[in-house]
N, C-alpha and C positions, 0 to 999 in steps of 0.2 A: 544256431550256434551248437559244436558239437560237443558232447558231453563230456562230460569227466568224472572222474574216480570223485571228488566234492560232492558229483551231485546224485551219489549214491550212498546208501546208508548198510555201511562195511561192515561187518563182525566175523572175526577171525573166533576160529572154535577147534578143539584137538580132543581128542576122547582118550581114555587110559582104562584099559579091561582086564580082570583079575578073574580069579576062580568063581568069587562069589559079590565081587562088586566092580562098580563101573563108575569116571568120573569125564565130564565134559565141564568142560572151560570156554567161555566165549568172553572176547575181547572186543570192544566196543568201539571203534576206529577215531570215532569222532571226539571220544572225550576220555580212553585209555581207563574206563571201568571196566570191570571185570563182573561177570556175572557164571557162576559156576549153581551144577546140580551131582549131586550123589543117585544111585541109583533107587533109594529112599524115595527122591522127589521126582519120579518120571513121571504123575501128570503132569508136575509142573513146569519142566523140562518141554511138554507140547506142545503146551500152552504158549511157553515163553516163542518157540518156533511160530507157534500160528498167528500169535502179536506180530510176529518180526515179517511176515508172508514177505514181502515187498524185499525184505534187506537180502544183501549178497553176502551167504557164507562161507568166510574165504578160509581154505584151508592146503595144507599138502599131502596129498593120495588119498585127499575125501572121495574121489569119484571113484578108488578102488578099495579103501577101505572105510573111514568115521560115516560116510553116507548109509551104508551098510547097517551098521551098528545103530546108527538113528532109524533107520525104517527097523530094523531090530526089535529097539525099545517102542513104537508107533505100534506096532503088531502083538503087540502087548508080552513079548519075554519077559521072562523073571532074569533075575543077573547069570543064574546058572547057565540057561539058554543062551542069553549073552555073549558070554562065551563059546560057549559050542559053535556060534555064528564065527567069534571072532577067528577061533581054533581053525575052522573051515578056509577063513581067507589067507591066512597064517601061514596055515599047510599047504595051500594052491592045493585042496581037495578038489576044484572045481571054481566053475564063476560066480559070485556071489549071487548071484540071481536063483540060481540053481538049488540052494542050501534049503534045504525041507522050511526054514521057519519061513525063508522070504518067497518062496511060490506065492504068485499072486498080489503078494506086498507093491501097491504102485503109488505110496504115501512118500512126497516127497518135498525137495523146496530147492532153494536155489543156489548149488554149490557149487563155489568156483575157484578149482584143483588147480593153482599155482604148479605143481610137478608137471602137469601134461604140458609145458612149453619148458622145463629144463631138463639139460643134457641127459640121456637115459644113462640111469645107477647114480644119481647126485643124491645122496643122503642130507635130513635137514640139519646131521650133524655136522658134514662136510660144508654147508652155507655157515653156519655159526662158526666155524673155525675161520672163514673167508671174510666172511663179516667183521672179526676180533671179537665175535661174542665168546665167551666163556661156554666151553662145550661140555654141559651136564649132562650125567646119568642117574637115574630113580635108583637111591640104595634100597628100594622094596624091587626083590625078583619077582618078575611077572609070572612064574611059575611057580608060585606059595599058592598053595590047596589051604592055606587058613581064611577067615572073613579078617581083613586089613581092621586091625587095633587106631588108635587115635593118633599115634606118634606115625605112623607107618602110613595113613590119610593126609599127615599135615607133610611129608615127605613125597609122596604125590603129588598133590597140589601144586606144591612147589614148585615141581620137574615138569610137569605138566601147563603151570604159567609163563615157564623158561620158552617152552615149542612154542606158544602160541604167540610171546613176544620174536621169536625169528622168523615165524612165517610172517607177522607182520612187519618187520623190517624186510623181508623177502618183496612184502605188496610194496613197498615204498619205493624199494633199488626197481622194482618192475612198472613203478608208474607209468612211464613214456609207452611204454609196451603195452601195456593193458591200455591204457585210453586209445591209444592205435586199432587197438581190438576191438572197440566200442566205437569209432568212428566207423570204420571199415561194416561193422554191423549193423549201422546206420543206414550204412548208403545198402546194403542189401535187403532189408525191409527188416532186421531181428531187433527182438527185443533186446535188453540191455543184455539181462539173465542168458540169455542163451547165446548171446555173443561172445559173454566172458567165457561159456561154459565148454564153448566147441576149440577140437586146438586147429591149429593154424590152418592145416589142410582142407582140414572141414570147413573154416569161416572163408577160404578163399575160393575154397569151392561155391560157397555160397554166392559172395559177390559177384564170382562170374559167370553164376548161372548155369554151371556145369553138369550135365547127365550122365549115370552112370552108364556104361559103352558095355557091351559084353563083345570082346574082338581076340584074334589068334592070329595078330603079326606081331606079337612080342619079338619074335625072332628073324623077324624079315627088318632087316639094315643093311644100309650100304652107306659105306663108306663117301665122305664128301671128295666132288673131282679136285679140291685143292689140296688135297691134303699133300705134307710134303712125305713122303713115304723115305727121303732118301734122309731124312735125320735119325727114324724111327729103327731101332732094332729087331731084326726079323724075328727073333723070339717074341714080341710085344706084338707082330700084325700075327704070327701063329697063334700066340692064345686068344685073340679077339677073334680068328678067323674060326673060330669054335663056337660060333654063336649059329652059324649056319648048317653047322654040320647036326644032321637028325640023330646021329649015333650018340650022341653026348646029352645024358639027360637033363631036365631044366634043374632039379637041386644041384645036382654036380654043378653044370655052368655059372649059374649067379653065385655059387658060393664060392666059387673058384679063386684063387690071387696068383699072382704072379711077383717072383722078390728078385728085384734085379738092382742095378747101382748106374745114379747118372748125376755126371757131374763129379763123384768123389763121394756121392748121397747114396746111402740106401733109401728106396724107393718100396713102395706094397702099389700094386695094381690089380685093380678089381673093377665088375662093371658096377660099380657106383664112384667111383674116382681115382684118385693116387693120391700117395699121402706117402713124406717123407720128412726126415731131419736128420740130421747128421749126431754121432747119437754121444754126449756128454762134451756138447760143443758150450767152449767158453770162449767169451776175446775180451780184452781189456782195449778200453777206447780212451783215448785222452783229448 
């Protein structure tokens, strides 16, 4: 019988990182407690991880940022550090991996990055607006050089248990999707963890058993003999017919588009497809 998001034990977690403190929240899927640490209690913050080893911690851009931050605090940063971590991924200094505290850091557990399978640049405030959740913001700027006061804590918190209840309604509206994900990683031999964790390409790579190829006909195409070429506008076979020509280099060619109109549509073409609409089109339908 193939599995399901039931028969896994969820905890949704979001971090919030300041000058000189830091705060994770983890959401308990099964029974909607809340278990939260300050950066006061990072044993205990480890611990609560090393209890959970088995559970799936779901999050959005854990795998490019909160995962970070946790091997961060495992490597034993102080909260100042902390930051300088988070500063680095913040800044796109570089790949987290890269950042002088986490060289060598291979302390990890099982996080599963809900962003890497939605549309790239979808913000989790832009889901909360979609959702009809209430789209909050932390009235403490993440850029106070003070140590966050009591009022200014219970204000984080807050904003901070808001993320983690939308990324978990994020997990819900993705159910169908994620246990898809966990079948499919079934039938290729993966564990659960590492099914949820890979995105699409990689998990179907997986299943079909795919090797990577190292090959140089990216540019060798030919056209199919059915094509009907007498629909097609001769500007549209001249810019494809630039895939063969050596003089045109490969950034220019893939990046390349073409804006033409069909139909009464404006149209974009590119070699990754065509994509058009007609642009502030209404109709009224009775």
């Amino acid at each position: 019988m193939a599995l399901t998001l039931g028969d896994l034990e969820l905890i949704v977690y979001d971090f919030e990182v300041f000058a000189h403190d830091w705060l994770v929240v983890f959401k308990h899927v099964d029974d909607g407690s809340y278990t939260t640490f300050w950066n006061e209690e990072a044993d205990e913050l480890l611990d609560f991880v090393d209890d959970h080893r088995e559970a799936m911690f779901v999050s959005f851009n854990g795998s490019h940022y909160d995962q970070w931050i946790m091997r961060a605090i495992s490597a034993g940063c102080d909260p100042e550090q902390v930051k300088e971590v988070n500063d680095w991924i913040i800044g796109d200094m570089g790949l987290p991996w890269e950042q002088p505290y986490l060289k060598g850091v291979f302390w990890g557990f099982n996080d599963v990055d809900l962003m890497k399978d939605t549309l790239m640049g979808t913000s989790l405030k832009s889901i909360e607006g979609h959702l009809y959740m209430s789209v909050e913001e932390s009235e403490v700027d993440f850029t106070v050089t003070h140590k966050l006061g009591d009022e200014e804590r219970a204000d984080v918190l807050h904003y901070c248990k808001h993320d983690v209840d939308a990324t978990e309604a994020l997990l819900f509206l993705r159910r169908d999707y994620l246990e898809t994900k966990l079948t499919l990683g079934e039938r290729a031999g993966l564990d659960p963890a590492r099914a949820m964790a890979l995105t699409n390409a990689k998990l179907t790579s997986a299943v079909l058993g795919a090797t990577r190829e190292e090959h140089d006909d990216e540019r060798d195409y030919a056209y199919p003999d059915n094509l009907l070429r007498e629909y097609i506008p001769a500007e549209v076979i001249e810019f494809f017919d630039r895939v063969g020509d050596p003089d045109v280099p490969d950034e220019e060619l893939w990046s390349s588009k073409l804006e033409i109109e069909v139909g009464g549509c404006p149209v974009t073409l590119g070699f990754g497809g065509i994509h058009g609409a007609i642009p502030k089109y209404r109709e009224v339908a009775g």
